[in-house]
N, C-alpha and C positions, 0 to 999 in steps of 0.2 A: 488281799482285800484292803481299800483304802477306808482308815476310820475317818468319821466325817466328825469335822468342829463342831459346837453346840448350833442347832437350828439347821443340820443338815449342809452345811457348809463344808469349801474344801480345806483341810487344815492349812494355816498359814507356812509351813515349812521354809516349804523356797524362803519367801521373808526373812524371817526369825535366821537365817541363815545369811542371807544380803545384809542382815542389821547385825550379824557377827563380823562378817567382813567389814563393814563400814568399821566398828567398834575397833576391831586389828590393824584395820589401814589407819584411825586416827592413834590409836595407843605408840605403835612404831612410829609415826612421825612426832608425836611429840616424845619421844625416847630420844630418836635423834637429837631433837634440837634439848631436851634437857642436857646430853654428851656431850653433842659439839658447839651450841650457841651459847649454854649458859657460863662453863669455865672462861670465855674470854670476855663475856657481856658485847661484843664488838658487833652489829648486823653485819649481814653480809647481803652487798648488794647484788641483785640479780637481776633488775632493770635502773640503771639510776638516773634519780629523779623519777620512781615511779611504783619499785615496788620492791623489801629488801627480805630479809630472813633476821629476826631480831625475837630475843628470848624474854618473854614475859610471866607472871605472875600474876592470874588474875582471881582475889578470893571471892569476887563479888559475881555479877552475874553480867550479861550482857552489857557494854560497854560501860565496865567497869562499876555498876549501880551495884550499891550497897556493897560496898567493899572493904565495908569495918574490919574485917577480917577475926573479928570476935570468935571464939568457941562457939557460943550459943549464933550468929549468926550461919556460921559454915554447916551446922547442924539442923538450923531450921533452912537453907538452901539444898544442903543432902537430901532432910526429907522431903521438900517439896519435887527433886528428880527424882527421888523413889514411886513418889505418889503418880507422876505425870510419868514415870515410866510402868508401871502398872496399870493406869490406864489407856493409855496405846497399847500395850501387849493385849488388852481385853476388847478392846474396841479392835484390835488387829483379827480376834480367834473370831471375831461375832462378824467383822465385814465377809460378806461373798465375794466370791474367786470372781463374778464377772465384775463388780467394782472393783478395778485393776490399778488407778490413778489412786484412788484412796488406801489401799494397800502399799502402794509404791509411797505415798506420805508419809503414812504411820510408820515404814517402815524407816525412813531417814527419821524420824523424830525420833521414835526408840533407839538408831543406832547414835544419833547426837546427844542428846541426853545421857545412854550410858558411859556413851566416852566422856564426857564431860565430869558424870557422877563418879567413875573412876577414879578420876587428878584429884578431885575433893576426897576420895578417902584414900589415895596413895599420899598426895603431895599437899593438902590442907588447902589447894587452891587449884584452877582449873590454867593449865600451860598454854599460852600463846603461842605463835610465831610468827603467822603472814602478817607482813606491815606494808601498806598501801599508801601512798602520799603522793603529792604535785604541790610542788611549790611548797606554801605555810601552812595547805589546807593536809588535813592525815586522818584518815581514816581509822577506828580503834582495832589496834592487832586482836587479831582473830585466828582459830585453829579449824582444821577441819567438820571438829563436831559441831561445832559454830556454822560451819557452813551446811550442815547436812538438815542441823534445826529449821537453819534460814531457808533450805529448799521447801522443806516439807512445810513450813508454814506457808509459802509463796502457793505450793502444789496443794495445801488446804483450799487456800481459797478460791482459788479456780475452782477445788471439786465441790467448795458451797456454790458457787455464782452457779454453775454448772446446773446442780440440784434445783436452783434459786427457777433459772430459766425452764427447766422442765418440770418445776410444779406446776405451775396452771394449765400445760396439755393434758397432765392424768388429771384435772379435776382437785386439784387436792388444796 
């Protein structure tokens, strides 16, 4: 007998278990590059002139904002991933199984956030390593929960527009 989330929903399981794997696949990768990138500091290029493997340090938050690296800043960034990951796990139990797009969001948000919120209380700051550039222009190195955020926020807003367009058929 399957227990049902609050409101009669299916529990988020599968989820909550794809946002473990996400969390695993970015923790081993930035394990790796903490082992092998950071003792040499050297990238290592893997398309050049375009895209390398290079170890970073970032205590602040998306491209490098607020990166005082203060106690009290690294603690109110903790909690603000504590807080936005408790709220996706809630907003995860309370969405229904047939909103599938919005499930698959929440779930890359929960899995980028925790992996993020991890490095903040393993390493006092969140580990980089994809470095992207052409020419002068570079893009700010980035790690996979960076990119899992960046999905689910992209895959947000489709499933608002989405919402946005099908309000005014139901009347609402």
């Amino acid at each position: 007998m399957k227990s049902a989330a609050p409101g009669g929903n299916e529990p988020p399981y599968r989820e909550l278990l794809a946002a473990g794997g996400l969390i695993a696949l970015d923790q081993l990768s930035k394990a790796w590059a903490y082992w092998s990138l950071r003792p040499t500091e050297m990238p290592v290029r893997v398309i050049p002139g375009f895209f390398r493997l290079r170890y970073a340090e970032n205590p602040g938050i998306a491209f490098s904002l607020f990166d005082s690296g203060t106690p009290a800043m690294r603690m109110t960034l903790l909690g603000i991933a504590v807080c936005a990951a408790l709220g996706a796990s809630f907003y995860l139990w309370r969405t229904p199984a047939e909103r599938r797009l919005l499930r698959v969001t929440l779930t890359c948000l929960l899995g980028g956030i925790l992996g993020n919120a991890i490095d903040r209380v393993v390493h006092g700051a969140v580990i980089d390593f994809l470095d992207f550039y052409w020419g002068a222009w570079h893009f700010p190195t980035f790690n996979i929960a960076d990119s899992c955020i960046t999905v689910g926020a992209i895959l947000l807003a489709l499933d608002t527009a989405s919402d946005l367009r099908r309000a005014p058929e139901s009347g609402a």
